[in-house]
C-alpha positions in Angstrom: 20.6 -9.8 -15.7 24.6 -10.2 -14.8 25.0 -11.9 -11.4 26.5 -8.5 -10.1 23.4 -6.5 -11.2 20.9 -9.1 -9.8 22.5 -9.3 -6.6 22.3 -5.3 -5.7 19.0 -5.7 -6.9 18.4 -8.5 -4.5 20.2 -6.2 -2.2 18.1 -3.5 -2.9 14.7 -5.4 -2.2 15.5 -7.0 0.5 16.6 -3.4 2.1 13.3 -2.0 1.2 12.0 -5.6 2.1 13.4 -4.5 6.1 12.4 -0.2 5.8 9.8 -0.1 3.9 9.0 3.5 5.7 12.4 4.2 5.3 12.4 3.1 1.5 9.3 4.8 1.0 10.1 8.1 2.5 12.4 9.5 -0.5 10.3 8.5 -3.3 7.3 10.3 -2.1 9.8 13.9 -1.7 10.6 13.3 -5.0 7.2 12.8 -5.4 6.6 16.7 -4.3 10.3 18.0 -5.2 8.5 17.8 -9.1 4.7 18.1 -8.8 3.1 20.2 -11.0 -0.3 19.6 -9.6 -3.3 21.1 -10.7 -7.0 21.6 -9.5 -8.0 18.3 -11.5 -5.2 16.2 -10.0 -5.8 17.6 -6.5 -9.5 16.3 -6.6 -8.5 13.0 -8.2 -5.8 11.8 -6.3 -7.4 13.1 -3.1 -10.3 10.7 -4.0 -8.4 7.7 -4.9 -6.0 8.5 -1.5 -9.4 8.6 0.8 -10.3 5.1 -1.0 -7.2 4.1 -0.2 -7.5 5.1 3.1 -10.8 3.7 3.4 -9.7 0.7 2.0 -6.9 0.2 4.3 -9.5 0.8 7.9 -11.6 -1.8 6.4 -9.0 -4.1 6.2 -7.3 -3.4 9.7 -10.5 -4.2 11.3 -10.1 -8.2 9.9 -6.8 -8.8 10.6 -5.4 -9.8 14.2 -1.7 -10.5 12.8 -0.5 -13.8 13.7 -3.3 -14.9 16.2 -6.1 -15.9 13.2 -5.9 -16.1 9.7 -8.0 -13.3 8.2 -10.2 -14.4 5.5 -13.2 -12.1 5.7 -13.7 -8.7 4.5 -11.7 -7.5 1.7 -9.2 -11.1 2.5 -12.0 -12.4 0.9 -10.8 -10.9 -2.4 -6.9 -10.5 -1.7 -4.5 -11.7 0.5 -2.5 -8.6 0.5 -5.6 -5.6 1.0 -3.5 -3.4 3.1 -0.6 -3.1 0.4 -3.3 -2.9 -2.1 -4.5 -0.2 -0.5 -1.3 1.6 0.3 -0.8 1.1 -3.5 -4.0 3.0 -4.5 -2.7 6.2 -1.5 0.8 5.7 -3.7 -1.1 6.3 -7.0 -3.2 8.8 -5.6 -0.2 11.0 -4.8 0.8 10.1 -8.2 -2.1 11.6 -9.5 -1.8 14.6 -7.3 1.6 15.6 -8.4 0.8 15.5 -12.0 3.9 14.5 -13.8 4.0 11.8 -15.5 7.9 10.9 -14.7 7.4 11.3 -11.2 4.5 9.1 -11.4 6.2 6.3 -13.1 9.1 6.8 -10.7 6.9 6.6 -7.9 4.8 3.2 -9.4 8.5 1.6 -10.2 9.7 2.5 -6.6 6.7 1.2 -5.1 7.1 -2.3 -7.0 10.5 -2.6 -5.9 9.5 -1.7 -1.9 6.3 -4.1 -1.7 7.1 -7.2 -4.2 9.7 -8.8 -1.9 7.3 -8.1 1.3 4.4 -9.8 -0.6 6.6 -12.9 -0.5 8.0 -13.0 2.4 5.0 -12.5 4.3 3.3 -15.2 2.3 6.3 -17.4 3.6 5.5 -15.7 6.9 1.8 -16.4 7.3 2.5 -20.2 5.6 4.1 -21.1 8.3 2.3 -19.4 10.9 -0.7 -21.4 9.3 0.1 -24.2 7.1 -2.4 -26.1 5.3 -5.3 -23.4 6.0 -3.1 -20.9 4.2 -2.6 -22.6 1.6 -5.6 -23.3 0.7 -6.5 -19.9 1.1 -3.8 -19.0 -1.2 -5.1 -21.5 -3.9 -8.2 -19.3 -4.3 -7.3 -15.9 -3.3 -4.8 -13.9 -5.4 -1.4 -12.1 -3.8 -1.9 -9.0 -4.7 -4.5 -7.8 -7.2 -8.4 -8.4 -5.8 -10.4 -11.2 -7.7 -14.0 -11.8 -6.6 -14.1 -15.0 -4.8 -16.4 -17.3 -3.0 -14.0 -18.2 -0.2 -15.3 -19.2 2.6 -15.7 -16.2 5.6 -13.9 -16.2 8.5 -13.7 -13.4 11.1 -15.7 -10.2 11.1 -15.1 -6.8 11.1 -13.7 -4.9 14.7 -13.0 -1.4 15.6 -10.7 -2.2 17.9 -8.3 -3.7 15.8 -8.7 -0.6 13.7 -7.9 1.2 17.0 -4.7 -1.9 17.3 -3.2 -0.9 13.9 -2.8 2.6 14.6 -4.9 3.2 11.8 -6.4 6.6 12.4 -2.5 7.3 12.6 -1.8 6.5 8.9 -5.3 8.3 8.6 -3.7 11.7 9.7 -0.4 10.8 7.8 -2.6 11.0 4.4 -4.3 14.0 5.5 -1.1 15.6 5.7 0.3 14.5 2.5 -3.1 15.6 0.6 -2.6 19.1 2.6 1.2 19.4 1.5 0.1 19.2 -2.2 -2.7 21.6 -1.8 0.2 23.8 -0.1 2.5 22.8 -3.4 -0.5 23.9 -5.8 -1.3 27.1 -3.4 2.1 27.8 -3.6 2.9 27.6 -7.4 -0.5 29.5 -8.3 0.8 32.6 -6.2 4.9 32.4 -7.0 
């Protein structure tokens, strides 16, 4: 990469680094501006977006951000399960909107939002919690889950759930899965 092309990219992450709601916004009405979706691709993606979902209340109820380094549940297996989990609602909607280009557009846009937040919130958490995080870190992967025998450290609460605003995001997929329903209703009856 030229130095002028790898500093708007640099540009680029660290903006989507800063709004990732923001950044995240246009990709998923493009997203819908060209699905195609089909009865399969309903069923599938709304599966892996409810796993996702799933995946993401069982990792809010671990985490009390900044006060204690969360190491139990699914931080047992990744250091990153609520971006892991946002990534499997991302490729659920994918799958929903059945085209391929729009998918791969959607997977490269995702990349670029969540790999500069991976590391700076490692940066983040390192020096929130030094040498326990990196030891942590020396074990458990960033982003992809790994089966690991790290040693547990919190337990699971529904009011941190309840903290995160979690049955929020909840409704927020609900909605998505319903506005590609409405996309499929729509283009079977037009």
């Amino acid at each position: 990469m030229s130095p002028e092309s790898s500093n708007w990219y640099t540009k680029l992450e660290s903006w989507c680094c800063a709004h990732r709601i923001w950044a995240t916004a246009p990709v998923i009405i493009v997203l819908m501006a060209f699905a195609n979706p089909n009865i399969y691709s309903i069923l599938i993606g709304m599966t892996v977006v409810v796993l996702g979902e799933l995946g993401r209340t069982w990792a809010s109820g671990y985490i009390d951000k900044n006060a204690e380094l969360a190491t139990a549940g699914p931080y047992r297996f990744t250091r990153n399960p609520l971006y892991f989990f946002n990534g499997m609602i991302f490729l659920g909607f994918c799958i929903m909107a059945a085209n391929p280009y729009a998918g791969l557009f959607g997977v490269i846009a995702f990349t670029i939002i969540y790999r500069p937040t991976l590391h700076n919130e490692a940066r983040h958490i390192e020096g929130i919690f030094g040498d326990d995080f990196r030891k942590w870190a020396s074990v458990v992967p960033m982003f992809w889950p790994k089966w690991t025998n790290y040693p547990v450290q919190g337990s699971f609460s529904w009011p941190l759930v309840v903290k995160h605003r979690e049955h929020k995001n909840a409704l927020a997929m609900l909605a998505g899965i319903a506005l590609f329903i409405g996309i499929f209703c729509f283009k079977q009856y037009v």
